[in-house]
C-alpha positions as CSV (number, residue, x, y, z in Angstrom):
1,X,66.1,93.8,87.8
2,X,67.3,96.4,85.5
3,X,66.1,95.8,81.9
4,X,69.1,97.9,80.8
5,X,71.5,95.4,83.0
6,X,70.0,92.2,81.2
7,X,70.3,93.4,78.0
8,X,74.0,94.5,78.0
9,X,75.4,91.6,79.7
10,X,73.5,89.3,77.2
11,X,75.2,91.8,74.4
12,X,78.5,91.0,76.0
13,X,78.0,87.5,76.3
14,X,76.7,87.2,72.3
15,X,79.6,89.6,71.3
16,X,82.4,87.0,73.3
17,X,80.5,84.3,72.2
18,X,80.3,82.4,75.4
19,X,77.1,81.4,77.0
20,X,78.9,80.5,80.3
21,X,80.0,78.3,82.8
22,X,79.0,77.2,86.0
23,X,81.0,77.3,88.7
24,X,79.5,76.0,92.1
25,X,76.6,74.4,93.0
26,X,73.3,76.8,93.3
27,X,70.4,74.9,92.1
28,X,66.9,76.3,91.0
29,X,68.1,79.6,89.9
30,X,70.5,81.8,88.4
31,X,73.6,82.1,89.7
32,X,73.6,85.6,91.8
33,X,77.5,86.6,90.4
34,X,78.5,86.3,86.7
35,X,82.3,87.0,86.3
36,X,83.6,88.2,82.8
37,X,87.5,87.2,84.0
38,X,90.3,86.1,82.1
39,X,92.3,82.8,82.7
40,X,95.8,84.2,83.2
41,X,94.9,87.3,85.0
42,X,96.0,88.1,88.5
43,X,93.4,90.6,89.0
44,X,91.0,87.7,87.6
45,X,92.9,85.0,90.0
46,X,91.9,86.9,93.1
47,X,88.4,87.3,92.2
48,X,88.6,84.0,91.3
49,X,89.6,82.7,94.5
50,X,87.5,84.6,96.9
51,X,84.8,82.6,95.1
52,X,86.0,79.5,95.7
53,X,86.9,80.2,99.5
54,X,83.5,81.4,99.9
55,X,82.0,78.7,98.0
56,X,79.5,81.2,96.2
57,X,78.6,79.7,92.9
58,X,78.9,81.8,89.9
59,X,78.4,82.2,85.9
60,X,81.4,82.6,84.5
61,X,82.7,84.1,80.8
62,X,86.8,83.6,79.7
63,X,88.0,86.4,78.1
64,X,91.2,86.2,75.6
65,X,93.4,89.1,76.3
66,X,95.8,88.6,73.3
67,X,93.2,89.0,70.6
68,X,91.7,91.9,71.7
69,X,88.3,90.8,73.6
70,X,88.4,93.2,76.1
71,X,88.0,95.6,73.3
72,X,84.7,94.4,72.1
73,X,82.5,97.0,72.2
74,X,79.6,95.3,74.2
75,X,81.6,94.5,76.4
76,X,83.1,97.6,76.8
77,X,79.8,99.1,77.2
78,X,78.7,96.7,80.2
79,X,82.4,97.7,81.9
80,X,82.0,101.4,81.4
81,X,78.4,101.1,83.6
82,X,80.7,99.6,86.4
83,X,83.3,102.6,85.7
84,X,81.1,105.4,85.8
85,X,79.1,103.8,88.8
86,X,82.8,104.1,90.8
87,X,83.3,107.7,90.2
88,X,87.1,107.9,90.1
89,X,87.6,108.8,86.3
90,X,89.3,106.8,83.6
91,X,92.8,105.8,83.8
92,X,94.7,108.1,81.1
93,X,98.3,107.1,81.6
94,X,100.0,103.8,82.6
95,X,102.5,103.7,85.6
96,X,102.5,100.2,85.6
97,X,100.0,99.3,88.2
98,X,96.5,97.8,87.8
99,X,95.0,99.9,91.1
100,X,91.4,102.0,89.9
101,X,92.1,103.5,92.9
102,X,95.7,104.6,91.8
103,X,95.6,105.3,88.4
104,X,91.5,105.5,87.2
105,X,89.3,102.8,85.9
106,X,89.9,101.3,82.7
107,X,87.2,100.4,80.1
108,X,88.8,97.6,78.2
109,X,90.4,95.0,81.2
110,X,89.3,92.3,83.7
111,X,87.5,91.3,85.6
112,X,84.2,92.4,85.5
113,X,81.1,91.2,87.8
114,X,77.3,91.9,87.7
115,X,76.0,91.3,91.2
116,X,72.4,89.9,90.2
117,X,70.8,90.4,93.7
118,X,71.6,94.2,93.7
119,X,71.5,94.5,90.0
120,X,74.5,96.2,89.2
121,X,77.8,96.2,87.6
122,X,81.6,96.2,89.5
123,X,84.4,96.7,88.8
124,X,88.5,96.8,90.1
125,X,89.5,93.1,91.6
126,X,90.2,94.5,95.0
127,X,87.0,96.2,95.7
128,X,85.0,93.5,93.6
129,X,87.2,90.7,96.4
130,X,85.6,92.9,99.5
131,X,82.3,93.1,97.9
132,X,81.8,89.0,97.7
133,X,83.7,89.0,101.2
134,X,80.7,91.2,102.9
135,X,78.3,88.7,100.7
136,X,79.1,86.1,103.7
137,X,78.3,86.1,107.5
138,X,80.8,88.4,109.9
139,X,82.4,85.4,111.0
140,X,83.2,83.6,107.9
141,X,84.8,86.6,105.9
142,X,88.7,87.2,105.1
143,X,88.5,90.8,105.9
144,X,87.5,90.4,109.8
145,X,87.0,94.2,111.5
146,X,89.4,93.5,113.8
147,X,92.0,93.3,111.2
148,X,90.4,95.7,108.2
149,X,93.0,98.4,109.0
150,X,96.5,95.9,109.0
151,X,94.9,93.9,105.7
152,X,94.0,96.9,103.6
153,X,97.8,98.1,104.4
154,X,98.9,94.5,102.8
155,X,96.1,94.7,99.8
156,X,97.5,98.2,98.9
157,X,100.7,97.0,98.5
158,X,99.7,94.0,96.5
159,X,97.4,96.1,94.3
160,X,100.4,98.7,93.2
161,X,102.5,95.4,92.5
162,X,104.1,96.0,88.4
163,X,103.1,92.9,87.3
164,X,102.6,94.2,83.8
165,X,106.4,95.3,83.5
166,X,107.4,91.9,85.5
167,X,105.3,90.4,82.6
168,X,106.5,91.7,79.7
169,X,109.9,91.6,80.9
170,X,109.9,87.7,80.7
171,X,112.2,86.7,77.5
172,X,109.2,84.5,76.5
173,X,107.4,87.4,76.2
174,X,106.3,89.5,73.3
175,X,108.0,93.0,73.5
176,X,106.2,95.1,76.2
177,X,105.7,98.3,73.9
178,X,104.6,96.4,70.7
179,X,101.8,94.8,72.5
180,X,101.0,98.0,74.0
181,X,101.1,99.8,70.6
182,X,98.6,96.7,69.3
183,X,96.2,98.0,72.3
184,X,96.3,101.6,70.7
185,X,95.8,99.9,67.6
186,X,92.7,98.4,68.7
187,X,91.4,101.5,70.4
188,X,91.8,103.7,66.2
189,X,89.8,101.0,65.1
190,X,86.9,101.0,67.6
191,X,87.0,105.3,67.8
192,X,86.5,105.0,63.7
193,X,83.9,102.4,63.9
194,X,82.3,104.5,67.0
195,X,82.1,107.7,66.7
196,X,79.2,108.9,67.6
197,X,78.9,106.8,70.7
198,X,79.8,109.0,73.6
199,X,80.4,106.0,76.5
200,X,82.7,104.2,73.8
201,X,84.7,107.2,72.8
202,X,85.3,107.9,76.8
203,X,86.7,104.6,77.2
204,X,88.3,104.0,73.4
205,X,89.9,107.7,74.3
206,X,91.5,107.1,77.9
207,X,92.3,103.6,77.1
208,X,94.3,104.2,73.8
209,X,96.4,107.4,75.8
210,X,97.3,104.7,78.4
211,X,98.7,102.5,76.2
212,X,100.8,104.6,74.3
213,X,102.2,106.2,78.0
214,X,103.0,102.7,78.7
215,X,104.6,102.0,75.5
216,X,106.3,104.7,75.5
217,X,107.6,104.8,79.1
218,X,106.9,101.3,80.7
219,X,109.6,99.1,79.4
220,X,112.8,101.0,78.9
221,X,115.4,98.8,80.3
222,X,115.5,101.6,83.2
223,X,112.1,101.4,83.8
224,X,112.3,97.4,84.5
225,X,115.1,98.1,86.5
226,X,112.8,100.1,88.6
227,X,109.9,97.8,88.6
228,X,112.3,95.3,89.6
229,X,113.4,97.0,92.3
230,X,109.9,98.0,93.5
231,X,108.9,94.5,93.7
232,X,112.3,93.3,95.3
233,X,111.7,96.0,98.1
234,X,108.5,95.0,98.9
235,X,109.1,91.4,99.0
236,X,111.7,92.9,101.7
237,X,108.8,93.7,103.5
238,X,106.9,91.0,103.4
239,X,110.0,89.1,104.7
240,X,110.3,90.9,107.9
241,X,106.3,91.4,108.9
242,X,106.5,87.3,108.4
243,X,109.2,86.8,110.4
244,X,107.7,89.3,113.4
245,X,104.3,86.8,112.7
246,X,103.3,84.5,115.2
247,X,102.0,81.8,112.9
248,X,101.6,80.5,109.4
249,X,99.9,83.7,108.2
250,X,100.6,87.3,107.7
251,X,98.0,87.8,111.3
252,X,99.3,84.6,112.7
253,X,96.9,81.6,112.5
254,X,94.4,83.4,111.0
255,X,94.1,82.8,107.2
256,X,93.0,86.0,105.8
257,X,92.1,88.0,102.5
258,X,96.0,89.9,102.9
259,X,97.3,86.1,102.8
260,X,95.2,85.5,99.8
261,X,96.5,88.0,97.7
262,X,100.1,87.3,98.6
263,X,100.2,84.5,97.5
264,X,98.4,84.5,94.1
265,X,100.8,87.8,93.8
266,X,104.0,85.0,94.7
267,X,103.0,82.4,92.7
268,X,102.8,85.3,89.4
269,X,105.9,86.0,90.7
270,X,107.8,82.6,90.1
271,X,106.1,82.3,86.9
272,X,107.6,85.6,85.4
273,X,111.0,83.6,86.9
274,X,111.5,85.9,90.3
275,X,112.1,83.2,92.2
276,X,115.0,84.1,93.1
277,X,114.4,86.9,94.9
278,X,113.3,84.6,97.9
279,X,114.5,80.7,97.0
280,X,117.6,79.0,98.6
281,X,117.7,80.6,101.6
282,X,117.6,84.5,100.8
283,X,114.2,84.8,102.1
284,X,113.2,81.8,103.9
285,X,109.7,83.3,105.5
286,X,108.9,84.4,102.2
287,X,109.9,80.8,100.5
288,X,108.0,78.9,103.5
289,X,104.9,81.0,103.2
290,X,104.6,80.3,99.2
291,X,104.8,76.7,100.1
292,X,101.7,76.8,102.1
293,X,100.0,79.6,99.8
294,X,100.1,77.0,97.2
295,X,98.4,73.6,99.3
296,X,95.3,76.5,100.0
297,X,92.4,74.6,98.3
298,X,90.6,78.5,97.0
299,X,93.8,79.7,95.4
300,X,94.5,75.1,94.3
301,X,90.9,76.1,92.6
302,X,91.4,79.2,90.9
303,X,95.0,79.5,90.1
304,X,97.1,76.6,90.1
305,X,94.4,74.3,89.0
306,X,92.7,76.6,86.9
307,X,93.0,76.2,82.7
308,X,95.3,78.5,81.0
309,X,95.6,80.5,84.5
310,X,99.8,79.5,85.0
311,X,102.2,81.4,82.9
C-alpha cells in the first residue's frame, strides 16, 4: 500500500474532520472502499446505492457542500491523484452537466473513493458505479455483458442530466449564479493561500473558470428554459423505451445498473418539483416505474432513507 495514498487520505480525513463511518458489515479488517460523498448529491446517491445492492461494506466521510468542504485543500489534493490518474483534463467551463467524460474532471466535487485493495484513488460517479460493479462475480453485477452496450446508452443519458440548473432553479433555492460566484470566491482564497503548490493551482485554476462560466451563463431564465427542456425530452424518451419494455425494468425483468440511475435521477427530479412532467396521467410508464424505483431496498438505503440525502 502506497505510503503516499495513506497519508493524503488521513490529511483529508483530519482536514474534514471526520474519522468515518461504517457502513456494512466486514469484520477483522479495514473496509476495502472509503467514500468521501456528500448526503444530498446525486452523483454521491448512485455511488451510494451500488454499495448497498452489492452489499460491499465501506468507510464513509460526509462532505458539506454549502460551506465550502470540497475546497479544502487536502482534500483537494487526494481528488486531484484520482483526476490526473483518469487522463481527461480538468473541467474549465460549466454546461451544466456533471459527466468527467463530457466536460473534464473537477478537483473540488463528489464523490471520491480510494479502492484499498488496488491502492488507488477514483473518481466521476459513473465510472466509480462500474468499478464496484466489476468488484462482484459476473453473475451478480448490474452491468451484465449481454446488456453493457443498451445500459451505457441509458447511463449516458442520465450522466448529461442538468441537475445543477434543475437545482438552482427551485424557488427554495439560493440564486444559481451567487452560489456559483461564492465557489470562485473560494477558489481566490485558496490560489492566495497556495501559490506555490502546482496540483492546487491546477485544480483552484480550472475550478474557479468553471464557476464563473456557470455563473455567468447557467441560469439566465433562457438557459433554464433550455435545461428544462433537455430534461423534458429525455423523460420523453424514457417514456417510450418503457412502454416498448417487456417488464418492470428498462431490460424487462431484469433489474439493472440503467434502472438504478433512473430512478435516483426521478426521485431528484420530484424533489426539484418536476413532477409534473410525468404525474396524473402524462406519462404513466414513467410514473409507474418511479413507484417501483422507490420500494428498491439499495436506492430505500442510500437515498430515500439516507440523512440529509432528500431535497
Amino acid at each position: 500500500m502506497s505510503a503516499n495514498l495513506e497519508l493524503a487520505v488521513a490529511e483529508a480525513r483530519a482536514a474534514l474532520g471526520d474519522d468515518g463511518k461504517r457502513v456494512g458489515h466486514d469484520p477483522g479488517r479495514r473496509p476495502r472502499f472509503e467514500l468521501f460523498h456528500a448526503p444530498g448529491s446525486i452523483c454521491s446517491h448512485k455511488v451510494r446505492a451500488v454499495l448497498a445492492h452489492h452489499g460491499l461494506a465501506w468507510r464513509g466521510h460526509a462532505i458539506n457542500l454549502f460551506t465550502g468542504q470540497t475546497y479544502l485543500p487536502a482534500y483537494v489534493r487526494l481528488r486531484m491523484a484520482g483526476c490526473d490518474r483518469l487522463g481527461i483534463g480538468l473541467a474549465a467551463n460549466h454546461d451544466g452537466s456533471t459527466a468527467a467524460s463530457r466536460g473534464g474532471c473537477d478537483g473540488a466535487v463528489v464523490p471520491t473513493l480510494v479502492d484499498w485493495e488496488i491502492g488507488t484513488v477514483m473518481v466521476d460517479s459513473r465510472l466509480i458505479c462500474l468499478h464496484l460493479d466489476k468488484a462482484v462475480e459476473a453473475a451478480d453485477r448490474l452491468r451484465p455483458a449481454a446488456l453493457e452496450e443498451s445500459i451505457d446508452e441509458e447511463l449516458k443519458i442520465v450522466d448529461n442530466f442538468p441537475n445543477y440548473q434543475l437545482l438552482m432553479a427551485r424557488p427554495s433555492a439560493p440564486v444559481g449564479g451567487s452560489f456559483s460566484e461564492r465557489k470562485v470566491a473560494w477558489c481566490d482564497a485558496y490560489l492566495r493561500d497556495h501559490a506555490d503548490e502546482e496540483v492546487l493551482v491546477r485544480a483552484y485554476t480550472a475550478k474557479r473558470a468553471k464557476e464563473a462560466s456557470a455563473a455567468a451563463t447557467l441560469f439566465s431564465n433562457r438557459a433554464i428554459d433550455t435545461a428544462r427542456a433537455s430534461a423534458d425530452a429525455a423523460l420523453r424518451g424514457l417514456e417510450d423505451r418503457l412502454g416498448h419494455a417487456d417488464g418492470p425494468w428498462l431490460h424487462g425483468e431484469t433489474y439493472t445498473m440503467a434502472d438504478l440511475f433512473w430512478g435516483i435521477e426521478l426521485i431528484r427530479l420530484k424533489g426539484v418539483g418536476a413532477a409534473a412532467s410525468w404525474a396524473d396521467g402524462r406519462r404513466p410508464a414513467v410514473e409507474r416505474y418511479l413507484a417501483a424505483a422507490e420500494l428498491v431496498p439499495a436506492i430505500r438505503a442510500a437515498v430515500i432513507d439516507w440523512p440529509g440525502a432528500l431535497l
